[in-house]
C-alpha positions as CSV (number, residue, x, y, z in Angstrom):
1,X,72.9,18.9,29.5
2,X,74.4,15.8,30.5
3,X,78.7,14.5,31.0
4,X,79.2,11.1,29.5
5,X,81.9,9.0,28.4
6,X,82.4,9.4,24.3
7,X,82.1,6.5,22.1
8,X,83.4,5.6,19.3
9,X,80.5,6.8,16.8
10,X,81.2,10.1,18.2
11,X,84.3,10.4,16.4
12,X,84.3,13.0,13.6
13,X,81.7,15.6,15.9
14,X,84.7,14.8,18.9
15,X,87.0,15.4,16.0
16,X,86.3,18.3,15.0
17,X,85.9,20.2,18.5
18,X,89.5,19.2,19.3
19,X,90.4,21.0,15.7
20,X,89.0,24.0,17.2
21,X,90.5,23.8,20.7
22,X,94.0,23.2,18.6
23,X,92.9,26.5,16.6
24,X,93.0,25.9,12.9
25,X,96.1,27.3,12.2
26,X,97.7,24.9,14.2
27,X,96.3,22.3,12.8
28,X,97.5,23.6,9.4
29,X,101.1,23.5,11.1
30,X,100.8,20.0,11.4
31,X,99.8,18.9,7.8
32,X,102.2,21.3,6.0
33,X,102.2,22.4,2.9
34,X,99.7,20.8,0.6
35,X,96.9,19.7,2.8
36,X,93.7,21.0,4.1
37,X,92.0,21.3,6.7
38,X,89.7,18.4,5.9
39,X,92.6,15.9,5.5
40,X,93.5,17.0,9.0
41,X,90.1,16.1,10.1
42,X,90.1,12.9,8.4
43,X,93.6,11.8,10.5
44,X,92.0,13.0,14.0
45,X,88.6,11.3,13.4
46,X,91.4,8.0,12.9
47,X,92.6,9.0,15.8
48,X,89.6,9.7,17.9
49,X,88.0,6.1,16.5
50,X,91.5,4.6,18.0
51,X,91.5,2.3,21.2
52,X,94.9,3.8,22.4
53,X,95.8,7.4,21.1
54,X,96.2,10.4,23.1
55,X,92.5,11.9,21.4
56,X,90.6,8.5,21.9
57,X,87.1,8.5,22.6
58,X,87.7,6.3,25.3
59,X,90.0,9.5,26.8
60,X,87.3,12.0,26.0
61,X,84.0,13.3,28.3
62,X,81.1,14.6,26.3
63,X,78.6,17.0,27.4
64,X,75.5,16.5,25.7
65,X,72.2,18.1,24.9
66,X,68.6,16.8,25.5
67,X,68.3,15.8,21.8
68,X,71.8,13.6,22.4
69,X,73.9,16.5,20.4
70,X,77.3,16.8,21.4
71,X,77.6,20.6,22.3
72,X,81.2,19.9,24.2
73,X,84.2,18.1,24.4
74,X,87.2,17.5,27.2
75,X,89.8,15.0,26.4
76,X,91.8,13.8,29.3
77,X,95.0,11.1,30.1
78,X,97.3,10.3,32.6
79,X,100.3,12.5,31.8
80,X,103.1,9.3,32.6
81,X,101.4,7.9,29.5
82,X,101.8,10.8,26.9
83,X,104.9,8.9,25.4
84,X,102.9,5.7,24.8
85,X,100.0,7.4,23.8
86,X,101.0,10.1,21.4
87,X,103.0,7.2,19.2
88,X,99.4,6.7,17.1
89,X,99.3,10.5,16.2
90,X,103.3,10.6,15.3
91,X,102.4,7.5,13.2
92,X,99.1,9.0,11.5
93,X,100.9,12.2,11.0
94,X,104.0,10.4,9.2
95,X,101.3,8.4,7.1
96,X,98.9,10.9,6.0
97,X,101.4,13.6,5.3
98,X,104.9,12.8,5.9
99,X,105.8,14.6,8.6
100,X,107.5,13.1,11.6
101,X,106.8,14.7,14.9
102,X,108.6,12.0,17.6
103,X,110.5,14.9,18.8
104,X,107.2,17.2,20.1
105,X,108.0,18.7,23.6
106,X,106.3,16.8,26.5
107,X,103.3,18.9,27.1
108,X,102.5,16.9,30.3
109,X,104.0,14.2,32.8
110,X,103.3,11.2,35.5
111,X,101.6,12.3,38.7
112,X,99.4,14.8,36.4
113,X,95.7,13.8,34.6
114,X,96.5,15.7,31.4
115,X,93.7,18.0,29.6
116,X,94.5,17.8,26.3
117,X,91.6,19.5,24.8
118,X,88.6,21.4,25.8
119,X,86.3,23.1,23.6
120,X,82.9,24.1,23.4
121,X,80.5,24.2,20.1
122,X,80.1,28.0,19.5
123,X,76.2,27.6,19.4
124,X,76.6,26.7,23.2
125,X,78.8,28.7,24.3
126,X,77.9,30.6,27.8
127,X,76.1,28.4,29.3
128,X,78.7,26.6,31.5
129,X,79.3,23.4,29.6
130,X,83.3,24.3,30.0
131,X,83.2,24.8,33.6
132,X,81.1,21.4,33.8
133,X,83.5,19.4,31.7
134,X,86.1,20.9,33.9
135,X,84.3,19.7,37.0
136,X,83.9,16.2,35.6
137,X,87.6,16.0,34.7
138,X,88.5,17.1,38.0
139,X,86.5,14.3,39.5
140,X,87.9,11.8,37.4
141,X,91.6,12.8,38.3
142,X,90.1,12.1,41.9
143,X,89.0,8.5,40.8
144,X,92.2,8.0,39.6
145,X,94.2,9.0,42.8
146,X,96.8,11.9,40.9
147,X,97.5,14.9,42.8
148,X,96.8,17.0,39.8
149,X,94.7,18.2,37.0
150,X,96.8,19.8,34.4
151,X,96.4,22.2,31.7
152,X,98.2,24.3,29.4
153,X,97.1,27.7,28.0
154,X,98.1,30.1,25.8
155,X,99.6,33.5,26.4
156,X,96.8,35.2,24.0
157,X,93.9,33.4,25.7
158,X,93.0,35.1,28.8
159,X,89.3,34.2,28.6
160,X,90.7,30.5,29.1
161,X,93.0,31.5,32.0
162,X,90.4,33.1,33.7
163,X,87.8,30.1,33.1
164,X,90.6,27.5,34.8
165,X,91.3,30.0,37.8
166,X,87.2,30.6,38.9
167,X,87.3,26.7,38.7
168,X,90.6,26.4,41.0
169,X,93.6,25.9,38.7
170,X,96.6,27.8,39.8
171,X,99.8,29.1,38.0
172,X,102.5,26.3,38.1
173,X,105.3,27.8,35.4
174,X,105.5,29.0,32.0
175,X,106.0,26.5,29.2
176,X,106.1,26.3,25.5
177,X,104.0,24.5,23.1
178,X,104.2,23.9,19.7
179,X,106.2,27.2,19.2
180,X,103.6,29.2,21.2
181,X,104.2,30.1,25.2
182,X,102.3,29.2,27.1
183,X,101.3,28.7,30.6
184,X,100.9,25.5,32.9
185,X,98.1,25.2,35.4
186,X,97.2,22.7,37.8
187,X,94.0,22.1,40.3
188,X,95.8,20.0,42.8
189,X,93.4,17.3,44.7
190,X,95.3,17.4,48.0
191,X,95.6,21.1,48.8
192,X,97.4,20.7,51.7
């Protein structure tokens, strides 16, 4: 398995993982009544192909098998730029199915390199692949000079919680997210 920077023809398969990190009812939230699934799909892989969006593949690390299969996903960005960034998805969402979402809460913020999504296809799941996304993330916060890797997870994922702790990410507070609490963890880079 190999970590590499996503491309653009990765988009749907990249797509479609971050769907499953949101969990599918989420994703439902955010098309409303009316729309499926699919049509959500359609508006991420949009946004995945874009140069600028908070899920572009130029924000997103791919793990990959030995026949090139993408069996992971980790999208990352520099938390100061969430406002800039997440203007493509409030736009796409207002296109595709009228719904304006400019007033989201800030899930992140500057001084922190943002994991948006993680996830994992479920036919390679236990083999590390999360824990190895989480380590390439980590070392591209350290390129970048923050003094943090965020996260946020939800209450009713402890599996998740105790992934992000055996890798180093501690407690910071609790926060809420798109209705559901949650709670924010960072691996800080200068543990002094």
């Amino acid at each position: 398995m190999r970590i590499l920077a996503a491309n653009k023809t990765q988009a749907q398969r990249i797509a479609r993982l971050i769907m499953q990190a949101m969990n599918y009812d989420c994703c439902l939230y955010f098309v409303g009544a009316g729309y499926t699934l699919d049509e959500f799909e359609r508006a991420m892989t949009t946004l995945v192909q874009s140069d600028f969006s908070q899920y572009s593949y130029k924000n997103t690390l791919v793990a990959v098998d030995e026949k090139g299969e993408i069996c992971g996903i980790c999208v990352s960005y520099d938390g100061g730029q969430l406002h800039e960034l997440r203007k493509a998805f409030v736009q796409v969402m207002k296109d595709n199915f009228g719904r304006d979402f400019s007033g989201m809460d800030d899930e992140t913020s500057a001084g922190e390199l943002y994991i948006d999504s993680l996830a994992v296809h479920e036919d390679y799941r236990g083999h590390g692949i999360a824990t190895s996304l989480l380590k390439a993330v980590i070392d591209k916060g350290i390129a970048m000079g923050v003094p943090a890797v965020g996260l946020l997870v939800d209450y009713g994922n402890p599996n998740a919680e105790r992934l992000y702790h055996r890798v180093g990410f501690e407690y910071v507070e609790d926060a809420t997210w798109g209705g559901h609490p949650m709670r924010h963890l960072q691996y800080r880079i200068n543990k002094q």
